[in-house]
N, C-alpha and C positions, 0 to 999 in steps of 0.2 A: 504494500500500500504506500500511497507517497508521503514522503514528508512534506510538513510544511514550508516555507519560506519565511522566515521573519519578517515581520510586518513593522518600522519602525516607526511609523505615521498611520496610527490605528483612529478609529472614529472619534472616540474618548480617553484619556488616559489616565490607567489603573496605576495606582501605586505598586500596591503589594495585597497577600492577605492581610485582612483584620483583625475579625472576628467570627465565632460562633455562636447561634442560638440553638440549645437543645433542651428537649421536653423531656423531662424527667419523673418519676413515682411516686420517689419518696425524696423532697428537696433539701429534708435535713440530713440525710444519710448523703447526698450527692455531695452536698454543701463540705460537710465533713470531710471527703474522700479527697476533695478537691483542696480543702483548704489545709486540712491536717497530715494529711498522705503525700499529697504532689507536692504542695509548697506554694498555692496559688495564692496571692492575698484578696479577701472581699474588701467590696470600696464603698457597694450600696447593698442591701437586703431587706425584705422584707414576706409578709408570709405566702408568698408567691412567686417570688423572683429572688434571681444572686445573681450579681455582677462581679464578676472578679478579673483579675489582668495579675502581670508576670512582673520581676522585680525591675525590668530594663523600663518598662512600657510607661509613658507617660499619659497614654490614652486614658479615659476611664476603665473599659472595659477592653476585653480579648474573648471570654466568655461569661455566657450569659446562660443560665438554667433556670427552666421554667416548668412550677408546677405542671403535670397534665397528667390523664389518667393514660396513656397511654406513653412508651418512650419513643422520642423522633428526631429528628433534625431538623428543626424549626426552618434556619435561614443559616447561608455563609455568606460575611462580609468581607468587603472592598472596600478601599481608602481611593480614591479619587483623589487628582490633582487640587482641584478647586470646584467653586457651586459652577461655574462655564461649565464641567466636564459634564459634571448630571441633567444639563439640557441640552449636548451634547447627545450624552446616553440613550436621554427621554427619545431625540428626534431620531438616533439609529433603531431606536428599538419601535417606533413606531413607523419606518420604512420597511421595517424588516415582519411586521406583524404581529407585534409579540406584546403582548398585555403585560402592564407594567402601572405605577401608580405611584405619587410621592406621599407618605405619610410619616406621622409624628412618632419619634420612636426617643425613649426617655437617652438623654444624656447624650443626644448625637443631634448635630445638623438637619438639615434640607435632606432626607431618607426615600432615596427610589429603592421600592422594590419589582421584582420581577422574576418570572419562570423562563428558565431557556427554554430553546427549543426541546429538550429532552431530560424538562422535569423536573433542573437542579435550580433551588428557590436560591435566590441573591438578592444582595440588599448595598446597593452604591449609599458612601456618603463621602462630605470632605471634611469636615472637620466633630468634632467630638471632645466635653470639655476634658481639660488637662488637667492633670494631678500630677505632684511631686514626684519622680521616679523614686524609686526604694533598691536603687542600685549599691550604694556604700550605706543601707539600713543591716547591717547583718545581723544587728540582733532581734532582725524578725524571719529571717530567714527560715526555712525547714522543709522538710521531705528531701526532694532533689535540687533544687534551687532555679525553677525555671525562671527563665531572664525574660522570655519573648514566643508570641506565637509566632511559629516558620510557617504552617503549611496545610490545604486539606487536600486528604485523597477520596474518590468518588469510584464509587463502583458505576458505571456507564455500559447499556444495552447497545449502544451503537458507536463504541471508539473511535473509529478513523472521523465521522460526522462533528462529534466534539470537540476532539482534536482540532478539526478543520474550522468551526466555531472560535474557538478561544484564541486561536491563531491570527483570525481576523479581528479578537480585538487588542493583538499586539502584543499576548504572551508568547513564549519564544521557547523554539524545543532546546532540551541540553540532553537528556537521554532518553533513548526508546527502546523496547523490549519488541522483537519480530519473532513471526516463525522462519524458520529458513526456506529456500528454495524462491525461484522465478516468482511464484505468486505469494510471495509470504506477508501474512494482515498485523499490522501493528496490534498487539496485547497489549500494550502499557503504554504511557505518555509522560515525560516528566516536563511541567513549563513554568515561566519563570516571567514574575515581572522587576522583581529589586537586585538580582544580582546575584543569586544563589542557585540555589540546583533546582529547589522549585516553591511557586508560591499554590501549584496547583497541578495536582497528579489522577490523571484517567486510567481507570485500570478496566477491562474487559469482565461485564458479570452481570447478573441482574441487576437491574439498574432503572430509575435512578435510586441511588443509596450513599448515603455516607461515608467511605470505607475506616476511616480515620483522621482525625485532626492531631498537629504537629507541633509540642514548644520545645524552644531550643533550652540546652542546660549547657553551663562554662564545661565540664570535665566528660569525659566518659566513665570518671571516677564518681560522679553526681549520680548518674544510672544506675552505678553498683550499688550505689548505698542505698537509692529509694527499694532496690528488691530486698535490701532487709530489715527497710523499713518496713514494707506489706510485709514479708515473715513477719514481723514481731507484731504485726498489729493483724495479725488473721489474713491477708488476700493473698496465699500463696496461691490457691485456685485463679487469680488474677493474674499473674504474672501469663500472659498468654504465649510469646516469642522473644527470645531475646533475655540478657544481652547477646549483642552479638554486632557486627559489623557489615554491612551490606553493601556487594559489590558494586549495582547503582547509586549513585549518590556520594559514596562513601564512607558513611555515617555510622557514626555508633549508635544504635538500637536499643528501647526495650519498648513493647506494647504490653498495655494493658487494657483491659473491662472496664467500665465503670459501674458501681451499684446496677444500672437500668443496660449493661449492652454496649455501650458506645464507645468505640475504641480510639485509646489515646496513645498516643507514641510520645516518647521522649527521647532527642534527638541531638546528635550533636557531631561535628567534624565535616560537614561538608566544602564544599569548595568555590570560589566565585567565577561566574561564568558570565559577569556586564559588558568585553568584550564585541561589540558586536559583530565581529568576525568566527564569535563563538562557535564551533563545529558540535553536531549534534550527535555523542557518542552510541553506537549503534549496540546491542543485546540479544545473541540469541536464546530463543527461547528455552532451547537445553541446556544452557551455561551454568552449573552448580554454581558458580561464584556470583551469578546477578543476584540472587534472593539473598544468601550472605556471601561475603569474600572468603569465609572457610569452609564453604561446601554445602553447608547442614540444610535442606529444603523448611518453609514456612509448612504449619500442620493443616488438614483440613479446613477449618474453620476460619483460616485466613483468606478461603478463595470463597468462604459461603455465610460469613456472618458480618452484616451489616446492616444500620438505620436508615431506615427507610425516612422519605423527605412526610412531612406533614401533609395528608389529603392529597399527594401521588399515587398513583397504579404502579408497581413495578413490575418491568417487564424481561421475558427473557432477552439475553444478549445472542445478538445477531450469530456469530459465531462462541463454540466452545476453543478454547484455548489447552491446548497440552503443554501444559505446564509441569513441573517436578513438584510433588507433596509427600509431605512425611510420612512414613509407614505408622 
């Protein structure tokens, strides 16, 4: 399948990821896991909602958890340049057909949101009030000390279409996962709007879903300690993949569950690719070293369990993918 071509004069311009909205069960136990376990700090709460951000982040929020009876992926956020970009946005997306709407969302700007073509809910803004970073705060530090959200991955029914999507609004490939031979279909996507490996990753499955959202942490020593911190605090059942090191990207690894399913990665070591002559590193699909750099294949549940978006259908993905899975 093709690649894309980097788009450096896209319709509107994304900064990077933002943030996340996810609907959660029980919001004291998520509150908990997030703020006591990872090391997230809250900034606003109350008996419905938790806003919380990373210690780099001057934004208000990075994530957001919201009461619901059921768990989802509410919305993934976008920074935008400035309010020009979001009528910008408005007038591509209503060129392009696509139902979209600005509304008032606590503690952010002028808020378009909108469904892509295939499902995945997004929410542009440009600014959002600022708080103190709590970067040299170390003595509020705890769990694994995350600094900053990097990244979401999506499970996607139709990859090369999205791909092809997101390309035109000027994120940029840095690695792809292929099958081999003449006609072989991109499985995976990794794309990038700030500079790194990626602010937005497509992977091939039912879809649309959430596959996982991404904060960065200073060490890959930060990794090791949050996995004994879940031992000591009960979520060895949590620890789903990882540590470990993954030959895309480069990064040191560990994913985890959250109370409600929704899987969170903690990430760290990757590489800058701003570059614009940046070459898009190619993956075959049999490569023991693309899932980790030491061989070891990701377990079932990493190709089949994911949050589904809020009041989406999901659908099978156009093709299945022969990929390596753990015995």
């Amino acid at each position: 399948m093709p690649v894309p071509q980097h788009i450096f004069e896209p319709p509107f311009n994304i900064i990077r990821s933002s943030h996340v909205v996810l609907d959660v069960t029980d919001l004291k136990l998520s509150r908990e896991f997030y703020e006591t376990t990872v090391g997230l700090h809250v900034e606003d709460a109350d008996d419905n909602v938790v806003y919380l951000r990373a210690a780099e982040e001057h934004q208000h929020h990075s994530l957001v958890l919201r009461k619901a009876a059921v768990p989802a992926c509410n919305r993934l956020g976008f920074k935008v340049g400035n309010d020009g970009d979001l009528d910008k946005a408005a007038r591509f997306l209503s060129e392009n057909g696509l139902a979209h709407a600005f509304v008032d969302q606590p503690f952010q700007g002028r808020t378009l949101q909108f469904s892509d073509p295939f499902g995945f809910q997004i929410e542009l803004y440009a600014s959002m009030d600022r708080r103190p970073h709590l970067l040299r705060r170390y003595d509020l530090y705890r769990g694994c000390h995350p600094q900053r959200l990097d990244h979401f991955n999506v499970f996607a029914a139709e990859v090369q279409d999205t791909v092809d999507f997101y390309a035109r609004l000027g994120f940029r490939l840095t690695e792809y996962a292929e099958e081999d031979g003449p006609n072989g279909r991109i499985a995976a996507a990794w794309m990038h709007r700030k500079g790194n490996v990626h602010d937005f990753a497509i992977t091939n499955g039912k879809g649309p879903r959430l596959h996982h959202f991404a904060y960065w942490t200073p060490t890959a020593m930060n990794i090791i300690h949050l996995c004994d911190v879940m031992a000591s605090q009960g979520f060895v059942k949590n620890i789903e993949r990882g540590p470990g090191r993954h030959g895309i990207s480069n990064a040191f690894f560990l994913y985890v569950p959250d109370p409600d399913g929704h899987r969170l990665e903690l990430y760290t070591s990757d590489y800058f690719t701003g570059d614009h002559d940046h070459e898009p590193l190619r993956w075959s699909l049999r490569d023991p070293r693309r899932q980790t750099l030491w061989g070891a294949p990701a377990p079932r549940s990493w190709f089949e369990q994911g949050s589904p978006f809020t009041g989406q259908t999901v659908r099978e993905p156009k093709f299945v993918a022969d990929v390596l899975v753990a015995d």
